[in-house]
N, C-alpha and C positions, 0 to 999 in steps of 0.2 A: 654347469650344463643346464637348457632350460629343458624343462619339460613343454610337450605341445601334441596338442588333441587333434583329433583331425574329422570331419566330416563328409563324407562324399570323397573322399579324397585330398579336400582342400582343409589347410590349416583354421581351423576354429577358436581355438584357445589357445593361449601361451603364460607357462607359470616361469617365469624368470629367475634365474640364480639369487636374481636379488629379493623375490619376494614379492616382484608385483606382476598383477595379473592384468593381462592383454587380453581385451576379447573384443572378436572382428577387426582388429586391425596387428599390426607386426612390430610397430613401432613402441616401442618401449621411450614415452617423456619423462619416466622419473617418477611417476606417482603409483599407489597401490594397485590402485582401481582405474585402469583406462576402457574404454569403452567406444567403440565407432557404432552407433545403433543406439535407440530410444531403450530406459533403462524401466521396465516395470517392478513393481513393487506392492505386495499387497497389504504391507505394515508399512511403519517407520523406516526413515534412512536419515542417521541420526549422523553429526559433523559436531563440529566443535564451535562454530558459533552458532548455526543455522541448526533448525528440527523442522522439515519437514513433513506432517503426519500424511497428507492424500496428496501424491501427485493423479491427477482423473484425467481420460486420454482427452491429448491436445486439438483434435480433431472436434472436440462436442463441449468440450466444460472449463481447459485451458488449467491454470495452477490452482488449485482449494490450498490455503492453510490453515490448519483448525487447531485446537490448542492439544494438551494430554486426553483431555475429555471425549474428543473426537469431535467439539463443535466448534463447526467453521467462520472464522474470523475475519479472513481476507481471499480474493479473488483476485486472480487475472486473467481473465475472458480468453477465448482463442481470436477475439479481434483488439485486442488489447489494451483493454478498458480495466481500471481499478474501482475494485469494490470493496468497501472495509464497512463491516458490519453490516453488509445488504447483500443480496444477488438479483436486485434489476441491471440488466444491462445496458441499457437505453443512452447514457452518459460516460463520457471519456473517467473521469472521477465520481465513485458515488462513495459518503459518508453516511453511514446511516447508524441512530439510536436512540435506544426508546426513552432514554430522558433527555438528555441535553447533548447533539452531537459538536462538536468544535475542531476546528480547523485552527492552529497556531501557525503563523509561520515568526522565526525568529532571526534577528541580521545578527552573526556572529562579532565579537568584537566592539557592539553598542549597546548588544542586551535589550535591544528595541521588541518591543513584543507588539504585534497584531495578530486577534483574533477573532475568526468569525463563528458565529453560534444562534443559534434558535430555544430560544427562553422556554417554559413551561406553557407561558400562553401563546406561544405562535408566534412570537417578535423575532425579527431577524437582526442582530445586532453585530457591529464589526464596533470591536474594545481594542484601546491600547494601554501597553503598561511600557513603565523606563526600561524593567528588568521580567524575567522570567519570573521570580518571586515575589512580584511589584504587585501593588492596587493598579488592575485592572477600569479603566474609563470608558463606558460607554460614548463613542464619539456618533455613530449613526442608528438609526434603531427604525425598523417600519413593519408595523404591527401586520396583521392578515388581515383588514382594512386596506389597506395603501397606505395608512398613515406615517407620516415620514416625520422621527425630528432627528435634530441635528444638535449637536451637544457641543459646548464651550461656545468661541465667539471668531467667525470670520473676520479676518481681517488679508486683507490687499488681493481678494479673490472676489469675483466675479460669481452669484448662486443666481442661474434661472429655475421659477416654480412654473408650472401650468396647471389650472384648477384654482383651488378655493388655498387660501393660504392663508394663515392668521401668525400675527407676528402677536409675541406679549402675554 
């Protein structure tokens, strides 16, 4: 027999024979917790892979996730822009950190590693390695200057410069 609450007249809650609780809607999918309506929360809503610490209303700040500490780590805007370690919002992806931020991306299967990162002095550098735990190669680098070099040796590719260029 389920239990069910009622408001106004109309059914509001529903505690099921089995255990799981229905609220705002009737239908019972099988899980504990169903829900038809935005779920607030002024602590933790803790799951088995995910910990969510501030969900902040979608309307003005969009998802915060912060660590046990309460300080916030990642962002998802209410226009749906990702922030990991910054909250400008101004760019579709922002990485932000205060020593060296880097961006991996990895091809599963070759272990091909490209990464991109900003040195201590301001160089912008995109490295590659064979493997995830490989020596990393500086392949492009352009300092806060403009300076631009190019690391190992083109071959069967076409490089235009404009500006001043010194080979040697």
């Amino acid at each position: 027999q389920n239990l069910r609450f009622y408001t106004g007249g109309s059914n509001s809650m529903i505690l099921t024979s089995g255990g799981n609780l229905l609220i705002g809607t009737t239908t019972d999918s099988g899980y504990k917790l169903n829900v038809d309506g935005i779920i607030r929360s002024s602590s933790s809503i803790l799951g088995t892979t995910v910990i969510v610490q501030k969900v902040t209303a979608l309307n003005t700040n969009g998802v915060q996730f912060t660590n046990n500490a309460g300080s916030e780590k990642a962002r998802i805007t209410d226009v749906g822009n990702l922030l990991i370690g910054g909250t400008s919002d101004t760019d579709k992806l922002v990485v932000e950190d205060a020593t060296a931020p880097n961006i991996r991306m990895y091809r599963s299967g070759t272990g091909q590693v490209w990464q991109q990162t900003i040195d201590s002095s301001g160089r912008y550098m995109l490295r590659e390695a064979a493997s995830a735990g490989g020596t990393k190669y500086t392949r492009l680098q352009i300092d806060d200057t403009g300076e631009v070099e190019v690391f190992n040796t083109l071959t069967g590719t076409a490089a235009t410069f404009s500006g001043n260029v010194g080979v040697g």
